[in-house]
PLY file of the C-alpha trace (Angstrom):
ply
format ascii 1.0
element vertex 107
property float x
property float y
property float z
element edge 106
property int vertex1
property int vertex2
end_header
77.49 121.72 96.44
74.39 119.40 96.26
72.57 119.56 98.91
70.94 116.04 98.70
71.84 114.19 102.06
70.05 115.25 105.09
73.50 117.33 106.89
74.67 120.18 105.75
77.15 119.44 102.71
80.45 121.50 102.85
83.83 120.92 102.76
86.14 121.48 105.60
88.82 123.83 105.00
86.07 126.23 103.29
84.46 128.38 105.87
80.98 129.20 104.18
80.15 132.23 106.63
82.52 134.94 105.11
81.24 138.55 104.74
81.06 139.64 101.93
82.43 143.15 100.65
80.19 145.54 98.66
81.21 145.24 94.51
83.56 142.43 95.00
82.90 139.33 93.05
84.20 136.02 94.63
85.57 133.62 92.72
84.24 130.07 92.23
88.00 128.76 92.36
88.21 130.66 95.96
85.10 128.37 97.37
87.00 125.26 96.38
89.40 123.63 98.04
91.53 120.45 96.36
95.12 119.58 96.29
97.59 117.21 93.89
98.08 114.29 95.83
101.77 113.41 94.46
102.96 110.07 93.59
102.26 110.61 89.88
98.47 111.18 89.47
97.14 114.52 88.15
93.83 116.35 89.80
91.20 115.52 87.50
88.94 118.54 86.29
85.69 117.16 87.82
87.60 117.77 90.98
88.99 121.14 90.58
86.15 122.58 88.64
83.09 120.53 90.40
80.80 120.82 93.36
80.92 117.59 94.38
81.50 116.99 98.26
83.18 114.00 99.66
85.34 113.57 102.70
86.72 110.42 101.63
87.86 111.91 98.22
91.84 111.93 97.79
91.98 115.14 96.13
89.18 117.14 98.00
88.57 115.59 101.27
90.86 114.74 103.96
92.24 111.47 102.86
96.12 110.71 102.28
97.54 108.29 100.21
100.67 106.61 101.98
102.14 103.40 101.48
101.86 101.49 99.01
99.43 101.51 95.91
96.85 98.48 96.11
96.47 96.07 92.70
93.13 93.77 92.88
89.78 93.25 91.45
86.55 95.81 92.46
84.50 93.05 94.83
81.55 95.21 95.68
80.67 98.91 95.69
78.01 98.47 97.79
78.77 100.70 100.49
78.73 104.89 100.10
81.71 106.05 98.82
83.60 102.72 99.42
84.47 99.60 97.52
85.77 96.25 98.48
88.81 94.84 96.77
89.93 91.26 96.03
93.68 90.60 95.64
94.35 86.80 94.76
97.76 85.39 95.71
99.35 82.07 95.02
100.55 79.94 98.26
103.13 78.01 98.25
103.24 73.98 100.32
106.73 73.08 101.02
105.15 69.51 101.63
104.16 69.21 97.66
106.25 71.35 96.22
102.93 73.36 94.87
101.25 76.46 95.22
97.26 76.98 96.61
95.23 79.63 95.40
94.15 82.30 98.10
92.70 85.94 98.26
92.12 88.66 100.93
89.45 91.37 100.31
89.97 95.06 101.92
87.89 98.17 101.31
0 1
1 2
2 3
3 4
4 5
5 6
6 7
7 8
8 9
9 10
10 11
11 12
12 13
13 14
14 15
15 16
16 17
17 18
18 19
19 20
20 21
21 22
22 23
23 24
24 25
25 26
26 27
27 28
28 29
29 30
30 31
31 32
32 33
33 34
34 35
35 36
36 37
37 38
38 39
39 40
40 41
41 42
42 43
43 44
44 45
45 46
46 47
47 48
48 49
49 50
50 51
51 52
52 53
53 54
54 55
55 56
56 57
57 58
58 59
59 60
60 61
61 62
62 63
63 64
64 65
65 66
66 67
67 68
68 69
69 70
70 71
71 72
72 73
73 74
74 75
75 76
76 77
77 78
78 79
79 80
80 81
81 82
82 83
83 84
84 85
85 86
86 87
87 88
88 89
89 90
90 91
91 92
92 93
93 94
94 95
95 96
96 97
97 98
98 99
99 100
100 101
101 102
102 103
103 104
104 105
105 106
C-alpha cells in the first residue's frame, strides 16, 4: 500500500505480521482482501489488482451498500474520500395547483 498519510496504512481483514515459511512465495492476491458487492456491479480491476487502501471503499473496505441506490448531481468533493450529492425534486402546492422546485444534498 502507499504509505503517504501519517498512520499506518493497511487494510483490516489482512493481518500484516504473518511468519513467513522458508522457500514459500506468497502471493500478491493472498495480501488483498476485496469482495463483489452484489446488486449488479462488477469489482473493478484497480480494486482487485491495486494497493490502494480505503476504509470507506465498497469493494475493499468495510462499507455495505443497502437500500436503495442514490440518483443526483456530484455537489462537492471536497472532503477525503467523500462527496456531497444534490438531488432536486419538484413540490407540489395544492393551493395553486403547481409544483416548487426543491433539493436536499447528502454525502
Amino acid at each position: 500500500a502507499d504509505q503517504a498519510e501519517k498512520a499506518f496504512q493497511k487494510q483490516e481483514t489482512i493481518f500484516v505480521g504473518r511468519k513467513r515459511v522458508l522457500g514459500q512465495k506468497i502471493k500478491s492476491n493472498d495480501l488483498r482482501f476485496w469482495k463483489n458487492i452484489g446488486l449488479g456491479f462488477k469489482t473493478p480491476m484497480s480494486a482487485i489488482e491495486g494497493t490502494y487502501v480505503d476504509k470507506k471503499c465498497p469493494f475493499t473496505g468495510n462499507v455495505s451498500i443497502r437500500g436503495r441506490l442514490l440518483r443526483g448531481i456530484v455537489h462537492a468533493t471536497k472532503m477525503k474520500r467523500t462527496i456531497t450529492i444534490r438531488r432536486d425534486y419538484l413540490h407540489f402546492i395544492p393551493k395553486y395547483g403547481r409544483y416548487e422546485k426543491r433539493h436536499k444534498q447528502l454525502s
